[in-house]
Structures are given as structure tokens and as C-alpha cells.
C-alpha positions in Angstrom: 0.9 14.5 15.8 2.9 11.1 16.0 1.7 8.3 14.1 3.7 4.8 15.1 3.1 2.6 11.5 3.6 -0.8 10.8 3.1 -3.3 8.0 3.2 -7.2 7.5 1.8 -7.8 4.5 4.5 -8.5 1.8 8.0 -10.6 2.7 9.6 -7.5 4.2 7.9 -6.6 7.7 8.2 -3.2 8.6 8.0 -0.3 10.7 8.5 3.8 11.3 7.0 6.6 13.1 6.1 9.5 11.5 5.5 12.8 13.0 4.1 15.7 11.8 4.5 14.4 8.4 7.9 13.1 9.0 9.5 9.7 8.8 11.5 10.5 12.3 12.6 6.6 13.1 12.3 3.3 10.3 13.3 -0.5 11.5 12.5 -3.3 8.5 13.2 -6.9 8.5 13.9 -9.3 6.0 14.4 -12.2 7.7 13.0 -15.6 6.9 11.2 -16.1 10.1 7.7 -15.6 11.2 6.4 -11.9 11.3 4.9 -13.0 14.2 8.2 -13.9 15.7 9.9 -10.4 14.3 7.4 -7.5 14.7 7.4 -7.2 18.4 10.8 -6.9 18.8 11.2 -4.1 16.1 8.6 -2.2 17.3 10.7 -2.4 20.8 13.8 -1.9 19.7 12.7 1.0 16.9 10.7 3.1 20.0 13.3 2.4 22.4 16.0 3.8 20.3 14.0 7.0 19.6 13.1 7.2 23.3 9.2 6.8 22.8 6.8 5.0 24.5 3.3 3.4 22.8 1.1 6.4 24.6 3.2 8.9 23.6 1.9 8.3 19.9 -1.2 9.5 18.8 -2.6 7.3 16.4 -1.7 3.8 15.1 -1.7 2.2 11.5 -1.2 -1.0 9.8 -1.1 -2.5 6.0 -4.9 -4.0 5.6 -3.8 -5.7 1.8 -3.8 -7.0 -0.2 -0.9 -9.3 0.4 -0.3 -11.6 2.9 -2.8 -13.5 4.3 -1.7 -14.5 6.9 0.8 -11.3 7.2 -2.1 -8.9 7.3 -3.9 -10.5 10.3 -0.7 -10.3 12.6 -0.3 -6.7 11.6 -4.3 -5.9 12.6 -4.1 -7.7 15.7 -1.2 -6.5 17.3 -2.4 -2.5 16.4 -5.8 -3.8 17.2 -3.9 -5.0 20.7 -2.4 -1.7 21.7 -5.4 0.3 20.3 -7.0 -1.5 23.3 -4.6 -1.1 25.8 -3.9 2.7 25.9 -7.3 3.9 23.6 -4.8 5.2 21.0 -7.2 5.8 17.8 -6.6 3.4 14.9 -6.5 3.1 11.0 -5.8 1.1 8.5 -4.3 1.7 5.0 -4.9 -0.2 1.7 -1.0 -1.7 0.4 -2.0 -0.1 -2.9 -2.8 3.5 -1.6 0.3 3.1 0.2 2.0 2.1 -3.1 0.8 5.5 -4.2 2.1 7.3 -1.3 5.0 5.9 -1.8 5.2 7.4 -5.3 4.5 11.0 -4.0 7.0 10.6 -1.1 9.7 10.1 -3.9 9.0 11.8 -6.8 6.8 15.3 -4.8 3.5 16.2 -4.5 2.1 17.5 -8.0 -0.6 17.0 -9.8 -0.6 13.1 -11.5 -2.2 9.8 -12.0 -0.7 6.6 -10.1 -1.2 3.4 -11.2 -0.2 0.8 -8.2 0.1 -2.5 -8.5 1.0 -5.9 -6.9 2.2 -9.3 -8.1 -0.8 -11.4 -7.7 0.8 -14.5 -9.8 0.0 -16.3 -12.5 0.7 -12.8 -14.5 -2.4 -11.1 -12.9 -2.0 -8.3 -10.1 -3.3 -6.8 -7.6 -4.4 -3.1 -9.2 -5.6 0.5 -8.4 -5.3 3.5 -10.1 -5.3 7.0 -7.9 -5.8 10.7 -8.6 -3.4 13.3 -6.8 -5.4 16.7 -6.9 -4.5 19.7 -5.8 -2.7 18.2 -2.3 -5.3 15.3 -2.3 -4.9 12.0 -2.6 -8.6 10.3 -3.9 -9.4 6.6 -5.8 -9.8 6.8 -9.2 -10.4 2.8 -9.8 -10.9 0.5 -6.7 -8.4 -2.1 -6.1 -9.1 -5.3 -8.2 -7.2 -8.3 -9.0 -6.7 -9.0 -13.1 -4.5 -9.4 -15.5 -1.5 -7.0 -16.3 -2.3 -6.0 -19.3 -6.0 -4.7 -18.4 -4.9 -2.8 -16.0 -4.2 -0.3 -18.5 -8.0 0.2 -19.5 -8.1 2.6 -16.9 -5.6 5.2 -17.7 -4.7 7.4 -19.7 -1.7 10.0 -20.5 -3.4 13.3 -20.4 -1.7 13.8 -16.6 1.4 12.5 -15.6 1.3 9.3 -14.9 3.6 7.2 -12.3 3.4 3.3 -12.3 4.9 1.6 -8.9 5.4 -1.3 -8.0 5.3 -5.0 -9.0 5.3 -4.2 -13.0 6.3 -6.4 -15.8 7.8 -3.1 -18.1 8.0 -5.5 -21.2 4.5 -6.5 -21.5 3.2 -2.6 -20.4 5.4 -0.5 -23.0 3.9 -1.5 -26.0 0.3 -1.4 -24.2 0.9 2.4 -23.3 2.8 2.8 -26.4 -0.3 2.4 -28.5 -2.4 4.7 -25.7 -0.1 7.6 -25.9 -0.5 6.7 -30.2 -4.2 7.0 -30.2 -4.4 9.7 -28.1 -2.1 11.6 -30.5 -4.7 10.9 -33.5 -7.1 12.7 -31.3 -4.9 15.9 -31.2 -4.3 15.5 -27.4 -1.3 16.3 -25.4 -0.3 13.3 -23.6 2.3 13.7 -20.9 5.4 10.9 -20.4 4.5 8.3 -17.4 7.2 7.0 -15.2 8.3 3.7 -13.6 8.9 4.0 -9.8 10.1 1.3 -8.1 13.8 1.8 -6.8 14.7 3.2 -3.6 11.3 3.3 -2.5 10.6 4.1 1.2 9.2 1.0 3.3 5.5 0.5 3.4 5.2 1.1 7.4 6.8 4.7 6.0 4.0 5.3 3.6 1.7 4.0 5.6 2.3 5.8 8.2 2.5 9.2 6.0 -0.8 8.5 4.5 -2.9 7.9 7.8 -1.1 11.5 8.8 -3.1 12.8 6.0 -6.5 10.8 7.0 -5.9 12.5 10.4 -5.6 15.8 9.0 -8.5 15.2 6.8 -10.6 13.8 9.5 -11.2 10.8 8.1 -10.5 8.3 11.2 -12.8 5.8 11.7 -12.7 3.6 15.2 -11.0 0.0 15.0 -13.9 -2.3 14.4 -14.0 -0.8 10.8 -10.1 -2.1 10.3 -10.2 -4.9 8.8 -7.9 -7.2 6.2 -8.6 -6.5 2.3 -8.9 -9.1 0.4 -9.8 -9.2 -3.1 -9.6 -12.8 -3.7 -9.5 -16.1 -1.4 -6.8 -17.7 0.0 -4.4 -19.7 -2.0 -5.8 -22.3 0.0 -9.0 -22.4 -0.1 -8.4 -22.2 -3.7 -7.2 -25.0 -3.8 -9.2 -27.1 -1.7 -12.5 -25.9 -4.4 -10.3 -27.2 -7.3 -10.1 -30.4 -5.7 -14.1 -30.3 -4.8 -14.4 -29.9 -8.3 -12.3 -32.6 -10.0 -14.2 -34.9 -7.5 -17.4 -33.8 -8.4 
């Protein structure tokens, strides 16, 4: 089972393929042009270099968001473009259940809660919070965007908890501080969370590990139901209603 992954959604375009499970071959980029300018070529170089051609792989997956506007639509279209060429089945993973992927991948596979989280500006984030159950990965609370701080009304310390990435440790602490405290008054046991977000693997890595698992768990949908997540409008379009409404 070969999975070829990619994602465009945050700064950092990347890519891997995974097989059986396994990260065999990773390329990122960092550079300040265009994803659409840098994706192609990576993808080319990456499967070249590991002597593997597009219909060798079985299935193909891409970072859906949130992030990136503009990001997540190259990233759809050009899987979207070889699911269509060589009828290579297609998914696509939510950047936050990849976040929490990407917490398993580093720190193992046990029993935990994982709050994930993305910088959404403006000191609100993107947020979900996930359950890892006996070797399954389920939602626990959909993705939203609010502030920081409420992210925190949906967890609690009774499992391990891992927090990764974008996270603003100063302003969660005492938040959790005063969790863990109450749940102490109660008589419960509460367990010591973690902040994961060094030396992560890339997000084409985790993405590509968690449509392995969606495989497995037969949980492939065809392409027309891959589409971009977005839990709030453009930055631009934003805009354009603040201005309709200082006119009006």
C-alpha cells in the first residue's frame, strides 16, 4: 500500500510517500515563491529519487485546511489532476487531524486526548480536539475557529493530554492550571498534558500516515467529496464586507 502525500496549506509546502505505514521518501520547501511554482518539481524530483512513478502508488492525499487559501486549492487540484489521469483513488485530510497525527507519530500510539491547533490571528485559532482509542483515531470536538483561551472548554485532564501546534503556552498554563485544580477538588486523578511542537514530522508525512489509516479502515470516499475546509472566509472578502459596512 503506497500512499504519495502532499500538503500546501501553511508556508512550508510539502511532500512524502508513505508505505505500509512508513515515511519511505520526504522533500519540503520553504522557499518564498509560489507553491504553485514549487510543488511540481518536488513531487518530480522526491519520486524520481526513490525510483517511483505516479501509478505505482495506490492512493493520493492532500491537506484540505484550514490554512491557506489559496495554498489549499493548488494542493486539491493538482491530486484532483492525477487522480484523473491514472484513476488513483483520492483523500483528503483535515490540517488539524493531521496536527494530531503528527502528535502520535512522535510521541507513540497510546491512549490520549490531542488538542490541535492553528494560528488563526488576531489571538484566535484554528481548533480541534481528538480522541486516540484503543489504535483509533476519532473527533472529539469539530474544528472551529475562536479564541485561545476557549479552546480549553473542551478538555479536560482525566487522559493524557498532548497540545500541538501553534500555542501561546503563557496564556494556556494558567487556564489548565486552574482545570487540573478543580478537578483535584473533585477527587479525580488528572494526568500531566504535554506541549508538542519541536521536531515534528512535515504535514505531507502525517498526512500521508493518516489517509494509510482511512485506507485500512475503509473509509475512502471518491474525489468529488475532497474539498477545501474552511471555517471562516477569506481575509479578503473580509475585508471587502468591512468596507460595505462603513459605507452603509
Amino acid at each position: 500500500m503506497k500512499v504519495l502525500a502532499i500538503d500546501t496549506s501553511s508556508n512550508i509546502c510539502s511532500t512524502a510517500i508513505v508505505e505500509d505505514g512508513k515515511v519511505i521518501c520526504e522533500m519540503h520547501n520553504e522557499s518564498e515563491k509560489e507553491h504553485s511554482q514549487t510543488l511540481m518539481p518536488m513531487i518530480k524530483k522526491m519520486m524520481d529519487s526513490n525510483e517511483t512513478k505516479l501509478e505505482d502508488t495506490n492512493l493520493l492525499a492532500c491537506g484540505v485546511g484550514p490554512g491557506s487559501f489559496t495554498g489549499i486549492r493548488i494542493g486539491i487540484a493538482t491530486i484532483k489532476a492525477f487522480s484523473d489521469a491514472k484513476n488513483i483513488p483520492m483523500v483528503g485530510i483535515e490540517s488539524l487531524e493531521a496536527l494530531a497525527y503528527s502528535a502520535l507519530i512522535k510521541k507513540g500510539k497510546k491512549d490520549c486526548k490531542i488538542l490541535s491547533m492553528i494560528d488563526a490571528r488576531n489571538e484566535n485559532v484554528y481548533f480541534a480536539v481528538y480522541r486516540f482509542h484503543k489504535g483509533v483515531l476519532s473527533i472529539y470536538k469539530n474544528p472551529e475557529v475562536r479564541n485561545i483561551t476557549d479552546t480549553l472548554n473542551y478538555i479536560d485532564l482525566l487522559k493524557p493530554l498532548y497540545i500541538v501546534g501553534d500555542t501561546n503556552q503563557s496564556k494556556i498554563e494558567p487556564l489548565i492550571k486552574a482545570i487540573s485544580s478543580k478537578e483535584h477538588a473533585e477527587g479525580k486523578e488528572t494526568f500531566k498534558h504535554e506541549y508538542i511542537r519541536e521536531d515534528l514530522p512535515t504535514m505531507a508525512e502525517a498526512i500521508g500516515i493518516a489517509a494509510n489509516e482511512k485506507y485500512k479502515l475503509g473509509t475512502i470516499t471518491d474525489s468529488s467529496s475532497v474539498s477545501p475546509m474552511y471555517l471562516r472566509k477569506p481575509q479578503a472578502e473580509r475585508q471587502l464586507e468591512g468596507q460595505e459596512i462603513e459605507k452603509n
